[in-house]
Kinemage of the C-alpha trace (Angstrom):
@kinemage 1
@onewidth
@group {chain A} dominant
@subgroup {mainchain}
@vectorlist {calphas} color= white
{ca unk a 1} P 0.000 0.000 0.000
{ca unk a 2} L 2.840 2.446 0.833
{ca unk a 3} L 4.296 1.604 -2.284
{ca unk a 4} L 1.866 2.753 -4.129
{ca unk a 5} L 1.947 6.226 -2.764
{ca unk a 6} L 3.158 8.842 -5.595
{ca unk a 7} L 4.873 11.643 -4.311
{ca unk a 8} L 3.463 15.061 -3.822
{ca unk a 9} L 3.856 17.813 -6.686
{ca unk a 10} L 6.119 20.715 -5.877
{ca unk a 11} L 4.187 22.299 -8.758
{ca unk a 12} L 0.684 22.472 -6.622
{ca unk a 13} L -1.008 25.219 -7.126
{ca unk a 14} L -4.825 24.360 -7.780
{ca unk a 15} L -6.843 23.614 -4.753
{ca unk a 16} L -10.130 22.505 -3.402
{ca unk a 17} L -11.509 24.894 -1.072
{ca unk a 18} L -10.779 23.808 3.103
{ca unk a 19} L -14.352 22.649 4.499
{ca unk a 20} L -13.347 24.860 7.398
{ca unk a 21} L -13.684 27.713 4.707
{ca unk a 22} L -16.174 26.294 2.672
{ca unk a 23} L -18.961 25.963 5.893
{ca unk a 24} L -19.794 30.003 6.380
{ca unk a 25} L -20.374 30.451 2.406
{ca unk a 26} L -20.290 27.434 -0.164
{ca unk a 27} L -21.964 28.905 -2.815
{ca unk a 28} L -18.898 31.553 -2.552
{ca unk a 29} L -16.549 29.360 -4.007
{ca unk a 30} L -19.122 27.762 -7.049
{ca unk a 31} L -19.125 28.730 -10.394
{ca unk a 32} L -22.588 29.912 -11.392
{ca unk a 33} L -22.626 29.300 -15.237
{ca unk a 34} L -19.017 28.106 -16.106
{ca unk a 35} L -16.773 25.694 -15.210
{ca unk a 36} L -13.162 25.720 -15.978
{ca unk a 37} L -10.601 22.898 -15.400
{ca unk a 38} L -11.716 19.839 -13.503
{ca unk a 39} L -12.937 20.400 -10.261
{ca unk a 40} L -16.521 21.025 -11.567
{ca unk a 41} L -16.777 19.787 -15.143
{ca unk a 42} L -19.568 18.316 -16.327
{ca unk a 43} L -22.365 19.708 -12.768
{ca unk a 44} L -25.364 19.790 -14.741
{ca unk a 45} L -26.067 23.415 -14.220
{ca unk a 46} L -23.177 24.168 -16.230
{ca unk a 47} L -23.370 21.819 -18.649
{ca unk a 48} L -25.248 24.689 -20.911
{ca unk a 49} L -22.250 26.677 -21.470
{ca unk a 50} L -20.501 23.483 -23.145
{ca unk a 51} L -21.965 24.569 -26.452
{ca unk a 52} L -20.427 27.900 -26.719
{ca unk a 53} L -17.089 26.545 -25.851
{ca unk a 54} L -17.220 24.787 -28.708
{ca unk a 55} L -18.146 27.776 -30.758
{ca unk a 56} L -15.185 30.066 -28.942
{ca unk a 57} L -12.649 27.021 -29.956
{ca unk a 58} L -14.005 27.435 -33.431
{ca unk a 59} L -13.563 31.152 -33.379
{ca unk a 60} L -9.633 30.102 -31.828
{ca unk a 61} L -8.967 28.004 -34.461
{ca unk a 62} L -9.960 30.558 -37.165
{ca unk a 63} L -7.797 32.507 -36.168
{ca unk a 64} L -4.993 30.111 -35.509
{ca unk a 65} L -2.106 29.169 -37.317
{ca unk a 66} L -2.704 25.442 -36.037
{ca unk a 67} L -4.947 22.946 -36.678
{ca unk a 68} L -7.510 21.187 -34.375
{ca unk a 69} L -4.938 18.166 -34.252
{ca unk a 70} L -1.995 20.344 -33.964
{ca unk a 71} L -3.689 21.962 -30.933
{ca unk a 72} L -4.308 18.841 -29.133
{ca unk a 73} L -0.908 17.781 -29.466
{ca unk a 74} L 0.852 20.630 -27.803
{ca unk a 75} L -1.555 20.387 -25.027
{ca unk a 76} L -0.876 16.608 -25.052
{ca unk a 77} L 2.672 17.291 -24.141
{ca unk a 78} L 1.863 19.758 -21.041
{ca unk a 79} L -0.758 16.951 -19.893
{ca unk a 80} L 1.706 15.681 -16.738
{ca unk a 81} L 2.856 19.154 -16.091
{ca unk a 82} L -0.495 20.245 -16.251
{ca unk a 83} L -1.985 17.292 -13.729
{ca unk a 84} L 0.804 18.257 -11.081
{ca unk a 85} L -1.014 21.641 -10.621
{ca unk a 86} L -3.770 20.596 -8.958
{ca unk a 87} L -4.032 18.799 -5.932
{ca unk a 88} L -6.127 15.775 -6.462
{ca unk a 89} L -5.528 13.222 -8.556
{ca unk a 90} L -7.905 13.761 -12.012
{ca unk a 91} L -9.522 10.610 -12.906
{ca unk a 92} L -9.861 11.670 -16.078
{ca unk a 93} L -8.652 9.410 -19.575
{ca unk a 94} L -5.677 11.292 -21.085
{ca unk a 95} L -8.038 12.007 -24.221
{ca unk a 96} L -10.648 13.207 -21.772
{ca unk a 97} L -8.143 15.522 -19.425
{ca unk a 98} L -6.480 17.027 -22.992
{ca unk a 99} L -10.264 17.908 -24.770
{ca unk a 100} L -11.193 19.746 -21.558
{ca unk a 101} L -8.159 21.760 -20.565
{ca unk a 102} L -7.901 22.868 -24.793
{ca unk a 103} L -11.855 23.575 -24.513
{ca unk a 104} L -11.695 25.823 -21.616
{ca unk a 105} L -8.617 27.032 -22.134
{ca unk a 106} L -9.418 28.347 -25.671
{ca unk a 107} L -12.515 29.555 -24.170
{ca unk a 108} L -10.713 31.941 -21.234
{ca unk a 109} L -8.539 33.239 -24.371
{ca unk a 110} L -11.815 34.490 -26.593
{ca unk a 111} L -13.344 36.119 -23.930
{ca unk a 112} L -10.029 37.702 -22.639
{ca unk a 113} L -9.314 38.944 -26.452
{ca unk a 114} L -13.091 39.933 -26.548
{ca unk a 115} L -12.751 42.228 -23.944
{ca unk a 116} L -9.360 43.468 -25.145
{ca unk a 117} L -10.887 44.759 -28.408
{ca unk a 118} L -8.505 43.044 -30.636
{ca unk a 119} L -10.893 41.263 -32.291
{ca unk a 120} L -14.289 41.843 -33.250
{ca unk a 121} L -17.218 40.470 -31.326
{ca unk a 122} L -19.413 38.378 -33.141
{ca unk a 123} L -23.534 39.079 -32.970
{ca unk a 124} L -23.941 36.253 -32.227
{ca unk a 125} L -21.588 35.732 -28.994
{ca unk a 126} L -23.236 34.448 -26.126
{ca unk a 127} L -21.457 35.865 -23.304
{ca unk a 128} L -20.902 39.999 -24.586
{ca unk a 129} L -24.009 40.232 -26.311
{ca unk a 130} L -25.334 39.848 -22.609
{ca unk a 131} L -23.501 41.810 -19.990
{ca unk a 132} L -25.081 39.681 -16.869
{ca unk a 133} L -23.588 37.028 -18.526
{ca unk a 134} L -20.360 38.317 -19.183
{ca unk a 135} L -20.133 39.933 -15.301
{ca unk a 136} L -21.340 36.339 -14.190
{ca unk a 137} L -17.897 34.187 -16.442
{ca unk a 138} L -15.483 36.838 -14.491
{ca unk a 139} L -16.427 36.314 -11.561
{ca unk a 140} L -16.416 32.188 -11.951
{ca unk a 141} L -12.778 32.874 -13.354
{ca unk a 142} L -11.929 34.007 -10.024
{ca unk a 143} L -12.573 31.136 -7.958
{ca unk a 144} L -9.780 29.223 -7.190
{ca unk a 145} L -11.420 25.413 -7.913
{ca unk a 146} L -12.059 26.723 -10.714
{ca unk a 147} L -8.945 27.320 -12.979
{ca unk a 148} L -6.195 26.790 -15.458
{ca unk a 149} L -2.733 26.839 -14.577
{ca unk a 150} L -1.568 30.455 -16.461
{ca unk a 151} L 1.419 28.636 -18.413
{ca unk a 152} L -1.321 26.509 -20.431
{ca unk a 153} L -3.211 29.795 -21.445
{ca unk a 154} L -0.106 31.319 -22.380
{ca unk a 155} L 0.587 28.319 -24.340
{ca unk a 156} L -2.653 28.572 -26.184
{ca unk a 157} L -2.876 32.221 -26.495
{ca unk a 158} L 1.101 31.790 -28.013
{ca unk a 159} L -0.635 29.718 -31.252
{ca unk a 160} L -1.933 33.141 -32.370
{ca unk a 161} L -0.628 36.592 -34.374
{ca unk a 162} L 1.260 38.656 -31.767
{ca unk a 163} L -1.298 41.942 -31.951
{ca unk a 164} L 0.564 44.880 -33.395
{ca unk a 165} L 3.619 46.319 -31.168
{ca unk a 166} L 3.749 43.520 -29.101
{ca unk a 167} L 6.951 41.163 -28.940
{ca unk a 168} L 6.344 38.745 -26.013
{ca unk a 169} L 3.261 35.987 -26.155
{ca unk a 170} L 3.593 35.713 -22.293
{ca unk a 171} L 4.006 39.609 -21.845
{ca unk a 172} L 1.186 40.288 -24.262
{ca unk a 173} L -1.132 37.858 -22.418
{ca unk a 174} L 0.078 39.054 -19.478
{ca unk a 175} L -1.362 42.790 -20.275
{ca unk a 176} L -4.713 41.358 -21.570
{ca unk a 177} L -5.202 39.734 -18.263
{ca unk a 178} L -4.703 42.808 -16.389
{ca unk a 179} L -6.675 44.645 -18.225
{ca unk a 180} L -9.260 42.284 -18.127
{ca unk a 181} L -9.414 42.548 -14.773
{ca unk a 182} L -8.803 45.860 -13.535
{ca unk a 183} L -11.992 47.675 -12.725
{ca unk a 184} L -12.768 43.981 -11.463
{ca unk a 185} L -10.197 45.279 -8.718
{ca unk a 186} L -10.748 48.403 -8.560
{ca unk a 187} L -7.292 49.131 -9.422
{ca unk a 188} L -6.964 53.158 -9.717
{ca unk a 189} L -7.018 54.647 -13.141
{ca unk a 190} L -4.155 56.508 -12.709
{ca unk a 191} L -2.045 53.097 -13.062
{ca unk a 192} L -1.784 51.940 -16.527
{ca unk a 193} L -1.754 47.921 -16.645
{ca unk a 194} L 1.452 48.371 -18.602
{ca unk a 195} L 2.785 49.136 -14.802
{ca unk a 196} L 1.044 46.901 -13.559
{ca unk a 197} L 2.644 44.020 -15.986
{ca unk a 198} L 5.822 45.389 -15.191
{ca unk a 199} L 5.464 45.288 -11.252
{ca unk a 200} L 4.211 41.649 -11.387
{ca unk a 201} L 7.129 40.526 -13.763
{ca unk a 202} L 9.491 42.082 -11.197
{ca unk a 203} L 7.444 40.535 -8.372
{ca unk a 204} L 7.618 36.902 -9.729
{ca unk a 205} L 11.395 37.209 -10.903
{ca unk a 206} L 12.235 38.264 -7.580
{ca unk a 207} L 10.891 35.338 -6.145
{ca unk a 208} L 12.024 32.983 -9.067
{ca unk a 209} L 8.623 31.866 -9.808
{ca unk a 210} L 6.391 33.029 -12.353
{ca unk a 211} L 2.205 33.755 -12.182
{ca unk a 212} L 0.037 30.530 -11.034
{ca unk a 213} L -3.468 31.024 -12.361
{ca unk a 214} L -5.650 34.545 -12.279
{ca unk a 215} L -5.960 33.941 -8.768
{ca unk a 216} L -2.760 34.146 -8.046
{ca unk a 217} L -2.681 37.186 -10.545
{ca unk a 218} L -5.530 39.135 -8.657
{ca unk a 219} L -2.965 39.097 -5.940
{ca unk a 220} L 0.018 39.807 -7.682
{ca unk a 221} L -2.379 43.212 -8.856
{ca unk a 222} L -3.453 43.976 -5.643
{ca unk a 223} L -0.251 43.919 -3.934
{ca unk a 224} L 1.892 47.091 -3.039
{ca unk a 225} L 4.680 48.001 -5.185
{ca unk a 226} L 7.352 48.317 -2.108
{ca unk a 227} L 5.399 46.050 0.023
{ca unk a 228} L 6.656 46.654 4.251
{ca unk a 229} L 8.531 43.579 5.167
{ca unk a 230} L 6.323 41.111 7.050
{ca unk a 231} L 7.384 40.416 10.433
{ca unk a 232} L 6.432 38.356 13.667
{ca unk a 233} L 3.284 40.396 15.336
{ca unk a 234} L 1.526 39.674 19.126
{ca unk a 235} L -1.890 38.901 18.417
{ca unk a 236} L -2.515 39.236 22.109
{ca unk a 237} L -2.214 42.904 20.981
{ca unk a 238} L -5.738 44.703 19.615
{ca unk a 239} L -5.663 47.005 17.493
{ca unk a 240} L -8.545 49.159 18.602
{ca unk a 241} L -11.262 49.931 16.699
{ca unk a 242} L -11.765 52.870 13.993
{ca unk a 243} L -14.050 54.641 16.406
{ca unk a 244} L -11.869 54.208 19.107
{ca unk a 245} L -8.706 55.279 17.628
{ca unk a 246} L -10.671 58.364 15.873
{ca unk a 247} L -11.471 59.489 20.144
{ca unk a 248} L -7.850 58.648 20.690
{ca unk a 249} L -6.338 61.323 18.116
{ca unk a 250} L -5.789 59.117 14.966
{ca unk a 251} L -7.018 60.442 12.011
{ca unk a 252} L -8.620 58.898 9.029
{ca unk a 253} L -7.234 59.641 5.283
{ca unk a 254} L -7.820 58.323 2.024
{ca unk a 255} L -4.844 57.450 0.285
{ca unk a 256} L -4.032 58.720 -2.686
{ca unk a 257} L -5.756 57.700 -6.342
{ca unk a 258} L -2.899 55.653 -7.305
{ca unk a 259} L -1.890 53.337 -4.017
{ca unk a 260} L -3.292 49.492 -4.859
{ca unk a 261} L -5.636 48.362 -2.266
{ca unk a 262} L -3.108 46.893 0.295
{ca unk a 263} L -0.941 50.220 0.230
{ca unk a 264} L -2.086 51.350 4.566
{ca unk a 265} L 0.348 53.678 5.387
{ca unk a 266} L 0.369 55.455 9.512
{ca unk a 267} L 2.232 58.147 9.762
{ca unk a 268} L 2.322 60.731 12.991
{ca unk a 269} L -0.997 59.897 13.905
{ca unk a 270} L -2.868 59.819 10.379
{ca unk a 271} L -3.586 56.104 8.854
{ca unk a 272} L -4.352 56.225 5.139
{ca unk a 273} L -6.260 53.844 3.530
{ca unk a 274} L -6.970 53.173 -0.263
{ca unk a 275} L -10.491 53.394 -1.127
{ca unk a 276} L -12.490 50.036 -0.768
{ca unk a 277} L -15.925 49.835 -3.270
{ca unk a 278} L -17.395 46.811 -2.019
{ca unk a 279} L -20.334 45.271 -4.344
{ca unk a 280} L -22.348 41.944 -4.573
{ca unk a 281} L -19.485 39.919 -5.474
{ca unk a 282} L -16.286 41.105 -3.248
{ca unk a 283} L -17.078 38.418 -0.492
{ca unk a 284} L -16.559 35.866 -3.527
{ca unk a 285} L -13.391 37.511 -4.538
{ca unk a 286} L -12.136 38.089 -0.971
{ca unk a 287} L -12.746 34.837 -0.184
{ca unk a 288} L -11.134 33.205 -3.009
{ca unk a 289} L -7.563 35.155 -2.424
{ca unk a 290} L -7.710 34.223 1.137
{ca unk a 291} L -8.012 30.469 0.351
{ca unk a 292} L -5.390 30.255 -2.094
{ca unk a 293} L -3.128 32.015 0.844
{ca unk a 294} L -4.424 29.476 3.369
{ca unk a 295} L -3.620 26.469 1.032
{ca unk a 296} L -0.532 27.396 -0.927
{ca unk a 297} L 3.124 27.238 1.184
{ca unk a 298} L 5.192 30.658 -0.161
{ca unk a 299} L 6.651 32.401 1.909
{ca unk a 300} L 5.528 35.902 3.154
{ca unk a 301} L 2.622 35.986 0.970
{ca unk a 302} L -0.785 35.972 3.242
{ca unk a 303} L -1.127 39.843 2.235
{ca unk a 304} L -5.491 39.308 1.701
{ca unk a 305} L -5.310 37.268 4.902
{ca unk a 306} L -3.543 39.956 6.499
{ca unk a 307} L -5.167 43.012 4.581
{ca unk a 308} L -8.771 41.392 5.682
{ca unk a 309} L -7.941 40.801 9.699
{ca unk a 310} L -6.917 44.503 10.082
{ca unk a 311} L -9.998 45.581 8.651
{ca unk a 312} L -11.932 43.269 10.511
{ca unk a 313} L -10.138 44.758 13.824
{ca unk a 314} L -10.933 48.258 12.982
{ca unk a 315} L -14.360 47.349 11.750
{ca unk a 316} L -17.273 46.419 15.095
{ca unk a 317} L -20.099 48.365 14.994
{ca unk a 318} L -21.540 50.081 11.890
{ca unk a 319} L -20.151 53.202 14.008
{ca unk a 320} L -17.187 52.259 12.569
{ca unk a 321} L -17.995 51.364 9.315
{ca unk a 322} L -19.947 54.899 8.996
{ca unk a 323} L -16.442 56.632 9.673
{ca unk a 324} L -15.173 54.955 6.714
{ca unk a 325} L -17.872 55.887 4.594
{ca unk a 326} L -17.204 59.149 5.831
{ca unk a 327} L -13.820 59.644 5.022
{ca unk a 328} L -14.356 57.852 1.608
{ca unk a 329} L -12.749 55.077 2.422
{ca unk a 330} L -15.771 52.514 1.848
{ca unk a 331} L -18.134 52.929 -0.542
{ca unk a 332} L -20.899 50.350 -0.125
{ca unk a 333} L -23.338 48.602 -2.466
{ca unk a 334} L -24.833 46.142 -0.230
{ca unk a 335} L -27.437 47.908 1.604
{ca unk a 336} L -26.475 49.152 4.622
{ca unk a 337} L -23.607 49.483 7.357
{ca unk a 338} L -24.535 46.010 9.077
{ca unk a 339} L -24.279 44.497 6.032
{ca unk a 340} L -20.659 45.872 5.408
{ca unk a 341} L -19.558 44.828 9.272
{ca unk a 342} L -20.864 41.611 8.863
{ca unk a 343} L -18.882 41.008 5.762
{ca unk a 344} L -15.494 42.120 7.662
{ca unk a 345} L -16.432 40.622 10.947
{ca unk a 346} L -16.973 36.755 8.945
{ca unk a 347} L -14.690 36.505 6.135
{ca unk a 348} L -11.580 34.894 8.099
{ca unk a 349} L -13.504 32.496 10.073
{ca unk a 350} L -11.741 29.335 9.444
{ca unk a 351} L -8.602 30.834 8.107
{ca unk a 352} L -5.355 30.910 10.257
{ca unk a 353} L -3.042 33.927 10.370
{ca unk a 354} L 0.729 33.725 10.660
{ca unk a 355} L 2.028 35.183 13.585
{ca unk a 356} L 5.849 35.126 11.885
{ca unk a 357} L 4.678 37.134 8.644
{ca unk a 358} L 2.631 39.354 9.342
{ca unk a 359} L 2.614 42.329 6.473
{ca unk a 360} L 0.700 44.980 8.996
{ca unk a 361} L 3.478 44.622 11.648
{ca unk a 362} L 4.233 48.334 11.678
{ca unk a 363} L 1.469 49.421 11.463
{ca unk a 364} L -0.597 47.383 14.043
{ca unk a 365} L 2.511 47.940 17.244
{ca unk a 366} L 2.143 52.121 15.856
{ca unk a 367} L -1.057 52.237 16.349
{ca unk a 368} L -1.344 50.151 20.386
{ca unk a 369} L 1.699 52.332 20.994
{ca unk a 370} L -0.123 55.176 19.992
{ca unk a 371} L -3.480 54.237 22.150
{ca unk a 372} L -1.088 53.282 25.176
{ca unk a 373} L 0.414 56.869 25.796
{ca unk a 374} L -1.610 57.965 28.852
{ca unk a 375} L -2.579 61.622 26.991
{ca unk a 376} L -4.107 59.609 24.058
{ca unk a 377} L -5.741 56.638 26.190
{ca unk a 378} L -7.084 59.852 28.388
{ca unk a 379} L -8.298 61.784 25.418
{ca unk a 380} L -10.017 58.504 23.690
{ca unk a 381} L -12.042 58.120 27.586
{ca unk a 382} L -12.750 61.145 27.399
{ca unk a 383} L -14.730 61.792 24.020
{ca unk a 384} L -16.117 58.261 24.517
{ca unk a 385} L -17.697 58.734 27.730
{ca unk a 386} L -18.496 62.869 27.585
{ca unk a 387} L -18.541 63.865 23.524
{ca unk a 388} L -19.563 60.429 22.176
{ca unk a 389} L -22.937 62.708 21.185
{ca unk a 390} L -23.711 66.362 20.675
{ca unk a 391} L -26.221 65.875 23.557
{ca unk a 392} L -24.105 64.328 25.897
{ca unk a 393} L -21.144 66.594 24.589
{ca unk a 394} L -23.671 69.563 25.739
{ca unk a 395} L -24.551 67.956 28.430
{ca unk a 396} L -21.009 67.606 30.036
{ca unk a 397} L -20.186 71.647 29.100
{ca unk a 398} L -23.052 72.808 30.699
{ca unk a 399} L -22.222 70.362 33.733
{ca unk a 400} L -18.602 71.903 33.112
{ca unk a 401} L -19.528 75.935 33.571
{ca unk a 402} L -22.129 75.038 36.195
{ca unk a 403} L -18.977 73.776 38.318
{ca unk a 404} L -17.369 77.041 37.679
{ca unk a 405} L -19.826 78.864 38.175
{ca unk a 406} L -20.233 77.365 41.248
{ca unk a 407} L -16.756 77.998 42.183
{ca unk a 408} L -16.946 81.681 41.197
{ca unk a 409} L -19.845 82.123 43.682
{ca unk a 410} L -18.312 80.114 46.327
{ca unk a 411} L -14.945 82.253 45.853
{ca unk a 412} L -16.829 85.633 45.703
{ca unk a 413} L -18.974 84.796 48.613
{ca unk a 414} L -15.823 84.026 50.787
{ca unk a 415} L -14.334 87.149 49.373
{ca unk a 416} L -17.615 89.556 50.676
{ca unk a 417} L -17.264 87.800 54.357
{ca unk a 418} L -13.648 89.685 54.395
């Protein structure tokens, strides 16, 4: 029986989603009306989008400079390296695994040319010619049992004309992807994907390894430039809430238009935050990103993981989320403020944080430090227990000059006895 163990794949990247994750929001991590790679080929309620695969590999192919047969046998020869990306074993016929992968892979290539612009849309094209649609295929290429490893795509997207001034098939692909998923990201228009590209190439060189899958990519884009170095934190230490440090003197700042979601700088009292827009599918996406951190072993990389628990601590009470509407930090389509704390305060249960990597290190021992100086812990007790209201902040000024007045007669009275 131990014999017939094979040995784990250093090339893992491709998970099934932790039941410990999967309990608080299943339908989070399912594809709604596509399924790509083989986690959930062939559910029945996505079996209808198996027909206009077919008709995206026939719009590949015309545009090809390979055949149908030459296709399958360059995927053929990435089958094994293709396999060791995910973590289960695929039971899956060679011919079976090879149709699949070049059918969805072909498929992620259309629609990511599609959106690009290089090449016109056909009227008859299922998925732009209906924008729910569309909206509904990026979001099921987020999810993480639910994708291609990136080197396959590249090797599809490779078999066609280079569009004009580009020189690299990986570069060029690269871009697309990026672009394709920018405002997906909310990545700030002031930052041309070209930059983007650049930073991630840098970014994977660095750490001689190379882009996974788009959810590995998502992170790659949503990472800072100059990311802080992560270091060892005490979680016994909380950082107080947003309220609570707003009483204590911090001040709240939106960062400027051009720092990537993760860039929180604090500074002499003032913590700046990117802005957040938060719609009906950023729990999917958030929760995606964190369980690719919680599954995949690289080191220093839980930055979502990380990102989401210091949210979560400065976000309790929709007091706190209303500050951050406020300062235009959040901006919230789902309904209300409870909505938006309940969406901070749920999506890390199950996930584990590192206490040796932890990228908000600085930040988090700033910002105790800063709550732990008796004048600042004095001024926070104060507004929270006499100006936590305009009545109650009345209130304790009136009580304040009625004391003096008090005084004043008490001292002029003792004055008129002389």
């Amino acid at each position: 029986m131990l014999k017939n163990l094979t040995p784990l794949s250093t090339t893992c990247c491709i998970y099934r989603v932790p039941q410990t994750l999967q309990k608080e929001n299943r339908e989070a991590y399912t594809p709604r009306v596509v399924s790509i790679g083989p986690v959930h080929h062939g559910e029945g309620h996505l079996v209808a989008m198996e027909e206009h695969k077919l008709r995206y590999l026939q719009n590949f192919l015309s545009k090809s400079r390979k055949t149908l047969a030459d296709c399958v046998e360059i995927i053929s020869r990435e089958e094994k390296r293709a396999r060791d990306c995910y973590i289960e074993s695929i039971n899956m016929s060679s011919e079976e695994f090879v149709k699949m992968i070049l059918l969805d892979g072909c498929f992620i290539v259309e629609v990511i040319l599609g959106f690009s612009n290089c090449h016109p849309i056909k009227p008859d094209d299922r998925v732009y010619k209906k924008p729910w649609l569309f909206f509904e295929v990026r979001r099921d290429m987020t999810l993480l049992e639910n994708q291609l490893p990136f080197f396959l795509l590249v090797t599809l997207y490779s078999l066609l004309p280079l569009p004009p001034g580009q020189q690299n098939h990986c570069c060029s692909f690269l871009l697309l992807s990026v672009e394709f998923f920018k405002d997906y990201l909310q990545i700030p228009e002031a930052k041309s994907s070209r930059d983007i590209m650049i930073e991630i190439v840098k970014k994977t060189s660095s750490t001689l390894g190379e882009v996974k899958h788009f959810v590995d990519l998502l992170i790659l884009c949503l990472q800072p430039s100059s990311p802080s170095p992560a270091k060892p934190v005490d979680f016994k230490l909380v950082i107080p809430t947003a309220t609570h440090l707003r009483e204590g003197g911090v001040r709240f700042k939106l960062h400027e238009e051009d720092k990537p979601l993760l860039g929180i700088e604090y500074s002499r009292g003032v913590l700046r935050i990117p802005s957040l827009i938060l719609k009906e599918k950023s729990e999917s996406l958030f929760r995606n990103l964190i369980a690719f951190e919680q599954c995949h072993s690289r080191e220093h990389a839980n930055y979502i993981t990380d990102y989401i628990y210091l949210m979560d601590q400065l976000i309790d009470t929709t007091n706190d989320v209303n500050l951050l509407v406020r300062k235009r930090i959040i901006s919230s389509h789902l309904g209300d403020s409870i909505a938006v704390k309940n969406l901070f305060n749920r999506l890390l249960i199950g996930a584990e944080l590192s206490r040796d990597t932890f990228h908000f290190s600085g930040i988090y021992v700033e910002l105790s430090e800063h709550l732990a100086s008796p004048w600042n812990s004095w001024k926070a007790t104060l507004r929270h227990d006499y100006f936590c209201s305009l009545w109650r902040g009345a209130s304790t000024i009136a009580a304040v000059i009625l004391l003096l007045l008090t005084l004043l007669q008490t001292i002029f009275s003792a004055m008129s006895l002389k």
